[in-house]
Each structure stands twice: as C-alpha cells, then as structure tokens.
C-alpha positions in Angstrom: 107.8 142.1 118.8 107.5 139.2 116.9 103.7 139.8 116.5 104.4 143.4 115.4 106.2 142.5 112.7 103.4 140.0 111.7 101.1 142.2 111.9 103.0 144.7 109.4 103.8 142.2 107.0 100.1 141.2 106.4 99.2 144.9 106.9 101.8 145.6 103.8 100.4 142.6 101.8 97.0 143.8 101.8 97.7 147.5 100.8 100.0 146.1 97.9 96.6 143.8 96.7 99.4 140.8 97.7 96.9 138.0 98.6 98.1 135.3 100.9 96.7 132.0 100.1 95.0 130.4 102.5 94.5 126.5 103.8 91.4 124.8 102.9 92.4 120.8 104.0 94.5 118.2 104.1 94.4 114.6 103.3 96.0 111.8 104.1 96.2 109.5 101.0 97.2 105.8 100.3 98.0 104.8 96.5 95.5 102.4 95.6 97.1 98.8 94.3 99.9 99.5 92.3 101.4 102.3 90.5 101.7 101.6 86.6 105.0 103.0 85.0 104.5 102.5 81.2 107.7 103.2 78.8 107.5 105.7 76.2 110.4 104.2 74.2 112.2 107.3 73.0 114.4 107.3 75.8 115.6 105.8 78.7 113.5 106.7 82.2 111.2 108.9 79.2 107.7 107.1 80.7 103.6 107.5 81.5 102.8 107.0 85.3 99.4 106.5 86.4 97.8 106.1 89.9 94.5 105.4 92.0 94.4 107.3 95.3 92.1 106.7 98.5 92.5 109.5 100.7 91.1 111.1 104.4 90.8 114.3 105.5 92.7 115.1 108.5 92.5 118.9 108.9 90.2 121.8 107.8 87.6 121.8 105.1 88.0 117.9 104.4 88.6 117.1 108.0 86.1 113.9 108.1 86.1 113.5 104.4 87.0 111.0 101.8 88.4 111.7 98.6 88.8 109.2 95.2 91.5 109.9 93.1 93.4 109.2 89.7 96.7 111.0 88.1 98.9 110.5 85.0 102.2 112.8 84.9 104.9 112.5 82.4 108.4 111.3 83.9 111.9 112.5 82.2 114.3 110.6 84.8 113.6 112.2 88.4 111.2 114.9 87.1 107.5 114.7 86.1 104.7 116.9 84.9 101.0 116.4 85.7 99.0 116.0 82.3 95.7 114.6 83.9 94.3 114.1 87.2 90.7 114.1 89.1 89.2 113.5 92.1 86.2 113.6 94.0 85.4 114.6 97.5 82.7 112.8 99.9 81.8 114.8 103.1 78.6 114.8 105.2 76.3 116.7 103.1 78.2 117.8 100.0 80.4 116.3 97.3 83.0 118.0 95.1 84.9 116.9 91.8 88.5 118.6 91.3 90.8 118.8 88.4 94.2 118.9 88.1 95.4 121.6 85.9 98.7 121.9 86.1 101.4 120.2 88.3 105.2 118.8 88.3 106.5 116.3 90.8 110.1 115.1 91.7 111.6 111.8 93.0 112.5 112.1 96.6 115.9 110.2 97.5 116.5 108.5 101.0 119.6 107.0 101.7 120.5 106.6 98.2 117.2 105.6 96.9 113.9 106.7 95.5 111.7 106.7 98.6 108.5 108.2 96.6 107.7 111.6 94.8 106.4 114.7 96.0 104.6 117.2 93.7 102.8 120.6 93.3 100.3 122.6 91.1 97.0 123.9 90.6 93.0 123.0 90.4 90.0 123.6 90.2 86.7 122.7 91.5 84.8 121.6 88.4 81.9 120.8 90.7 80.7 121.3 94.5 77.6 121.1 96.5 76.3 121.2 100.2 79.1 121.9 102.6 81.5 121.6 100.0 79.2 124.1 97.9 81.7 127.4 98.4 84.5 125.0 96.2 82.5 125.3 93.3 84.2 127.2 90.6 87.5 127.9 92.9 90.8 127.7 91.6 93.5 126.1 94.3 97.3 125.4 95.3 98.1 121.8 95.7 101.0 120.2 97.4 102.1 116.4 98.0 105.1 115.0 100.3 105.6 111.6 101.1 104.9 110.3 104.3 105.6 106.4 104.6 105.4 103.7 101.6 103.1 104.3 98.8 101.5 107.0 101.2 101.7 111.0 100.9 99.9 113.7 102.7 98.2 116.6 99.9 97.4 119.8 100.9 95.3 122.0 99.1 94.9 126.2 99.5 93.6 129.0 97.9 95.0 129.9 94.2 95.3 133.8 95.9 
C-alpha cells in the first residue's frame, strides 16, 4: 500500500510540472584552521564570519571527491545570511567551481550552548568539466548540519 501511494504522489507531481529535486552528493567537510568572527560595531552580536573548508565526498556524484571551500555570511545574533562563498570540486577526470548565491544559516544549541551552525541555499556551477561536465551551468539546493566539532556534512541537489 505504501508503494501505491508513492507511486501516486510522484505520478501527481509530474502531471502538475511539480519537479522533485533530486540528490547529486554529499560531502563530509572539516573547517580549515580557524573561523574568523569580525565585529561590525553597530551592534552587539552585528558581525562578518568567514571560513576555509576541506571537504570529501561520501555519497553520489562526489563520492571519491575533494572539494576546497571559502564562505562569508552576515551574523545578526543566532541568524546569518550567505553574502559570498566558492568552492571547487576535484574528482578523477573532471573539476568543477560552484557559487554560492544565496544562503542563511542558524546557530544550533546543545545543552545550552552554540554547538555549530547549520545552513541552506542555492548555487550554481560556474564551471565543470569531465565527469563533473553535466554540473556546468546547473543551478542547485544546498544544505549544511553539523556533525561533530568544526565539522558539518553539505548536501547538495537539484534547484528543481
């Protein structure tokens, strides 16, 4: 029964031109040295944060690759927006650069305290070639959750 009603969801979806976005990896990603919080001054917790990412790819598409990445995102207290970020991806026979375009992020509380930030947006594939090639051009979804210290996992899907 279950399956049935799968089945007629997507079915419905695809005769409303509803598109269902679809994986295309996941990476595992370590913040690179430290991450810089730079004051504004107009406000308290008002401040610039930038970071260096390593990350590897654990699943789909980027299973096997590496990817280099910088961000800065705006923080207002426990809530940030993206306003810069880029990356670029190193498989076996292709490499891809990626842009953030849009994004906000969130502290994420444990036990009474920050425990890291988790975030979400869009891209796009400035640049692609080889097995990476079919990127090239493609807007995507991206999402980040924490998953130990100054670690996160990101995945990325279709922009459908």
């Amino acid at each position: 029964m279950k399956l049935r009603v799968s089945l007629c969801v997507v079915s419905f979806l695809s005769s409303t031109g509803l598109a269902i976005a679809e994986p295309i990896g996941r990476y595992e990603c370590s913040i690179v040295g430290q991450v810089n919080q730079q004051p504004i001054g107009d406000k308290e917790g008002h401040r610039l944060v930038d970071l260096l990412s390593s990350c590897v790819g654990v699943d789909g598409l980027f299973k096997g690759a590496t990817y280099s990445a910088s961000s800065v995102s705006e923080w207002d207290g426990m809530k940030g927006t993206y306003v810069g970020g880029t990356g670029v991806v190193r498989s076996p026979g292709g490499l891809a650069v990626n842009q953030i375009t849009e994004g906000v992020g969130s502290v994420v509380m444990k036990d009474g305290k920050p425990a890291g930030s988790e975030g979400s947006g869009k891209g796009l594939f400035k640049f692609a070639s080889g097995t990476l090639a079919a990127l090239s051009g493609k807007s995507v979804r991206w999402e980040a959750r924490p998953i130990g210290f100054n670690r996160y996992s990101l995945e990325v899907t279709t922009d459908e």
